[in-house]
C-alpha positions in Angstrom: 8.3 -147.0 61.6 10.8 -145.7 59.1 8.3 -143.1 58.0 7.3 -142.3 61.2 11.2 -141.7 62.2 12.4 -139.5 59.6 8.5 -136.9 60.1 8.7 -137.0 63.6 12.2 -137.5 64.3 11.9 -138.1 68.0 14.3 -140.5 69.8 14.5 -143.9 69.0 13.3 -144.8 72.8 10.1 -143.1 72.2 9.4 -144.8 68.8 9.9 -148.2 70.4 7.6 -147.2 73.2 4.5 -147.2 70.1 6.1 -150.0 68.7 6.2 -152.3 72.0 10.3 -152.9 71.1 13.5 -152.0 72.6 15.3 -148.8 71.4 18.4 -150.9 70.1 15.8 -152.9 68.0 14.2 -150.1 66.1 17.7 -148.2 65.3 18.6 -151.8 63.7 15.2 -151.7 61.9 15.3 -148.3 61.0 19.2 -148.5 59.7 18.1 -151.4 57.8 14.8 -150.8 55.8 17.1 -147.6 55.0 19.6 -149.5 53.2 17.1 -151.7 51.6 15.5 -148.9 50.2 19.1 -147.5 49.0 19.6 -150.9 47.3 16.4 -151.4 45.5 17.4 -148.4 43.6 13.4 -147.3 43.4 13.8 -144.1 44.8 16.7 -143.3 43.0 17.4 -139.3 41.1 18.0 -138.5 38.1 21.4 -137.6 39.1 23.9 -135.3 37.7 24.2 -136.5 34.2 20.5 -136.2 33.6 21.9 -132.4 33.9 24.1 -133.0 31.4 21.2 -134.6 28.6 19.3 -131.4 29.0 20.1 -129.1 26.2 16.5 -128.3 25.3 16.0 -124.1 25.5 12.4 -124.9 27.3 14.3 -126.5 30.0 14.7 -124.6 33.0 16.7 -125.7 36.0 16.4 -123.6 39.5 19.0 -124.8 42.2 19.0 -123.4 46.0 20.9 -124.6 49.5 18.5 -125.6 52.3 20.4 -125.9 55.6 20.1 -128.7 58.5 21.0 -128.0 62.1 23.2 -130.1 63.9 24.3 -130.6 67.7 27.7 -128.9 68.3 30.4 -131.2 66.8 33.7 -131.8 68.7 36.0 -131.5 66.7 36.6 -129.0 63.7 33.5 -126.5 65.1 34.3 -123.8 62.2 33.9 -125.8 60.0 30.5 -126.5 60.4 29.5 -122.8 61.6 26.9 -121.2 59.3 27.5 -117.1 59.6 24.1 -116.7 57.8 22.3 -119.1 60.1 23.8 -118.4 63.2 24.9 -122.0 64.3 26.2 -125.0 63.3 25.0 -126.8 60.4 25.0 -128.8 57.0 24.6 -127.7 53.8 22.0 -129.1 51.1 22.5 -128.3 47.2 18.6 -129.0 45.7 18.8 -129.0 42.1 15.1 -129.5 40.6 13.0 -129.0 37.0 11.3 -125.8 37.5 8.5 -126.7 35.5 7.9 -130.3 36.9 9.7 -129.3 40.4 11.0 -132.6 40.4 14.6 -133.0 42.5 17.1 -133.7 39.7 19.8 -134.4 42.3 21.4 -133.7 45.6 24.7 -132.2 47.0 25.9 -131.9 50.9 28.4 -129.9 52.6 29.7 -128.3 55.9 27.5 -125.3 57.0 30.8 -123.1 56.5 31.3 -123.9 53.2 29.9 -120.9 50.7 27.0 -121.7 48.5 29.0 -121.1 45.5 32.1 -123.2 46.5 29.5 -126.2 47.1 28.2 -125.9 43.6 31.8 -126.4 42.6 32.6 -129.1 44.7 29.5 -130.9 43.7 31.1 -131.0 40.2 28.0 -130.4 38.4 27.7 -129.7 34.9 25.3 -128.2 32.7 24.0 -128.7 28.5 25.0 -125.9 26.8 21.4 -124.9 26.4 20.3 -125.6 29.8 19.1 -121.9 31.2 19.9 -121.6 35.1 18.3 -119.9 37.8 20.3 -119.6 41.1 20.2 -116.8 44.5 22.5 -114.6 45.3 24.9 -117.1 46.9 25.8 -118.3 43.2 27.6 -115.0 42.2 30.1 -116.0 39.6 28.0 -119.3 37.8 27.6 -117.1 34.8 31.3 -117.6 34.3 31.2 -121.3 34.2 27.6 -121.6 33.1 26.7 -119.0 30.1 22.9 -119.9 30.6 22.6 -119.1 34.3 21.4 -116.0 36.1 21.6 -114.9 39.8 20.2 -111.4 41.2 22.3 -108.6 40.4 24.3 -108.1 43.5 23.7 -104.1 44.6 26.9 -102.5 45.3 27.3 -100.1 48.4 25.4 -97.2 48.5 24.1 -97.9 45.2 20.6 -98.7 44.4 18.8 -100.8 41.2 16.6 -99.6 38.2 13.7 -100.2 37.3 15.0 -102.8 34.6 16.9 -104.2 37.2 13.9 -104.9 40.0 11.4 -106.0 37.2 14.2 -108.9 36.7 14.4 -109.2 39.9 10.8 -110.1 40.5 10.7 -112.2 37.5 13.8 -114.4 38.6 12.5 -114.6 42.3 8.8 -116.0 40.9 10.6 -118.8 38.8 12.8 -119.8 41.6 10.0 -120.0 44.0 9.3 -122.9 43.0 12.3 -124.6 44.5 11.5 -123.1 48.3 8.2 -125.0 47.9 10.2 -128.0 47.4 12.4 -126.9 50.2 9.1 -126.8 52.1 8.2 -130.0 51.4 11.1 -131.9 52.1 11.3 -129.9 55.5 8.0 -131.5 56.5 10.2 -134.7 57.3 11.3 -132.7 60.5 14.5 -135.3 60.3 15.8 -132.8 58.0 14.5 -129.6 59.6 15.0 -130.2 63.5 18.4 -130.5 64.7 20.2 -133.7 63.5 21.1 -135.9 66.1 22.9 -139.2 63.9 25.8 -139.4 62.4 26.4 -137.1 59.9 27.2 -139.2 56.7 24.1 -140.6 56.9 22.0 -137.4 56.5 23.2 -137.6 52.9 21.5 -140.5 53.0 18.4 -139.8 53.9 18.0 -136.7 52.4 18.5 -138.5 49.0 15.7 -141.2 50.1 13.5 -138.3 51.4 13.8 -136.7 47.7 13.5 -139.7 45.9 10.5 -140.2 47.7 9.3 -137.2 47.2 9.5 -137.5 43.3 7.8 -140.6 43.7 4.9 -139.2 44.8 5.2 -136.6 42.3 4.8 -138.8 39.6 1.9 -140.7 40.8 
């Protein structure tokens, strides 16, 4: 039923109409196999000091925000208004192993918040021989991270070299790998139609959906 909640996402009423219960019945079922799941600590990430531990040169981080759209909120609308998406939203940091593609860890924020500024907030940190691969929205990383590398931002008028595309290319096909993931974890339409619950709790569940996701990764 869980499962069947967070790929689907329809209403609770509609669930409980395949399940033959109430729709107060399966939001208690739902909210609670969800919390069992957080406790058993199965589907747990790596987390943020795994980040740390890697100071091998063949390890190769790529890190990307996937946004979540959300019903208009009543309170404190710009903050959650996303200018590059157009409507109001929350902010996912993924953070994976570009070679295994597996989710080292998670970060949320409001869709106004810059992609940048949620990096920082997430209070992240990287070993000092960790390389880094980020978009555009990461301008500035280099200067807290040595290792790290975004696209070279054009300036006005101005156009790249040769050099510069060919890095360009070779960044973007490394980096792909984390809009796959992106793509995967978007099949779990919980996270990719707009979010009706409460918004603490899509922290949550992205986190279980990603655990889950490695999970099956490793299998």
């Amino acid at each position: 039923m869980v499962i069947q909640y967070w790929r689907e996402y329809r209403t609770y009423y509609h669930i409980g109409l395949d399940w033959g219960l109430s729709e107060s019945a399966v939001c208690r079922i739902v909210y609670k196999i969800e919390n069992i799941l957080i406790k058993s600590r199965k589907f747990r990430l790596p987390g943020k000091k795994e980040l740390w531990k890697m100071s091998s040169q063949e390890d190769l981080v790529v890190m990307d925000v996937t946004e979540s759209p959300i019903e208009k909120p009543s309170r404190n609308q710009k903050k959650f208004f996303s200018g590059k998406q157009g409507e109001h939203t929350l902010k996912t940091q993924v953070v994976i192993h570009q070679k295994s593609t597996t989710i080292i860890c998670l970060g949320h924020g409001k869709g106004r918040i810059h992609d940048f500024k949620l990096f920082k907030n997430s209070g992240i940190k990287f070993g000092e021989l960790l390389k880094v691969i980020a978009d555009k929205g990461y301008q500035g990383i280099n200067k807290i991270h040595q290792l790290s590398q975004t696209p070279i931002k054009k300036t006005r008028g101005g156009r790249l070299t040769k050099e510069q595309k060919k890095s360009h290319r070779e960044l973007n096909r490394l980096r792909i790998t984390v809009e796959h993931v992106n793509r995967r974890l978007k099949i779990f339409k919980i996270l990719d139609y707009r979010y009706r619950n409460r918004h603490r709790r899509l922290g949550l569940r992205s986190n279980l959906i990603a655990g889950i996701y490695n999970y099956e990764l490793a299998l």
